[in-house]
C-alpha positions in Angstrom: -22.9 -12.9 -20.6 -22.0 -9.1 -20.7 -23.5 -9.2 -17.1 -21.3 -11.9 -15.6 -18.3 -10.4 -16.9 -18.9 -6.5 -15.5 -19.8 -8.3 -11.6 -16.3 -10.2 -12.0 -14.7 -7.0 -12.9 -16.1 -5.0 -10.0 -15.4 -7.9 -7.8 -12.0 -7.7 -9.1 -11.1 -4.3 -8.7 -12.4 -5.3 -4.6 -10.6 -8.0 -4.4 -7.9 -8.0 -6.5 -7.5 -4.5 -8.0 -4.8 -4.2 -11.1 -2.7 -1.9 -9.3 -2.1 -3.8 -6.3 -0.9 -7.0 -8.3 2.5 -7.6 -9.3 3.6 -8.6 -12.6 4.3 -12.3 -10.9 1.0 -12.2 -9.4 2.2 -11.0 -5.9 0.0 -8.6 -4.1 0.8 -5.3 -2.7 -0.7 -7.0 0.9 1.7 -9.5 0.8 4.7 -7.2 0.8 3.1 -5.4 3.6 2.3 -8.6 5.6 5.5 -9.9 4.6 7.5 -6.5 5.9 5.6 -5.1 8.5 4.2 -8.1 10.7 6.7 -7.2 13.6 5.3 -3.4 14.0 2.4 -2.2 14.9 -0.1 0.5 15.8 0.9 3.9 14.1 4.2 2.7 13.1 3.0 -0.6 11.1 -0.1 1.3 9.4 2.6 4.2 8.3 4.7 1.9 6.9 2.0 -0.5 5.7 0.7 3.1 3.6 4.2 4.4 2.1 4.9 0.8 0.8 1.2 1.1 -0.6 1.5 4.0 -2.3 5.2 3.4 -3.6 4.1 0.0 -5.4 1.0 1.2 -6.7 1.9 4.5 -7.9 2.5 4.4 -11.6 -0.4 2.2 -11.7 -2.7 4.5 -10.0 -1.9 8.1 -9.9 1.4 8.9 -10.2 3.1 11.4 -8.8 0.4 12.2 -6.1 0.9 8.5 -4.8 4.6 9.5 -4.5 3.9 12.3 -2.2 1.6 10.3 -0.1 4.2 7.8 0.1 6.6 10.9 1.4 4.0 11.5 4.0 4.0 8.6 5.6 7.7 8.3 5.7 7.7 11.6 7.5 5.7 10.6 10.2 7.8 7.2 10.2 10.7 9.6 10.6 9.2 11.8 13.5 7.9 9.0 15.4 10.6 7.4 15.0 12.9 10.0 16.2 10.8 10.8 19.1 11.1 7.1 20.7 15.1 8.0 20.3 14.3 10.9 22.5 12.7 9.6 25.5 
């Protein structure tokens, strides 16, 4: 039994890894589908990151998640700013 319960774990953290769930069971995909279906190529995958990293991060690593987060905002903000330019 031991077994069956360390291959639903590990197909757990795949599938449905702790710190992408919610505490109502909502997914940190969802949000992303949810928010960033209208966008896409590099602006979608930035954003689809930041909110990644700001949902999961005092699940997963903490601050370090934050600062990733920051990054992708950034380069939200610069490509962002460069479309305002052309």
């Amino acid at each position: 039994m031991k077994y069956i319960d360390h291959i639903r774990s590990k197909m757990n953290n795949v599938n449905h890894p702790d710190h992408y769930q919610g505490d109502y069971g909502m997914e940190v995909y969802d949000v992303i589908h949810n928010f960033s279906e209208e966008l896409s190529g590099e602006m979608g995958f930035y954003q689809g990151n930041a909110i990644k990293y700001i949902l999961r991060w005092y699940k997963k690593n903490g601050v370090e998640d934050l600062r990733k987060a920051r990054e992708y905002i950034d380069k939200m903000v610069k490509l962002e700013e460069s479309y305002l330019t052309r």
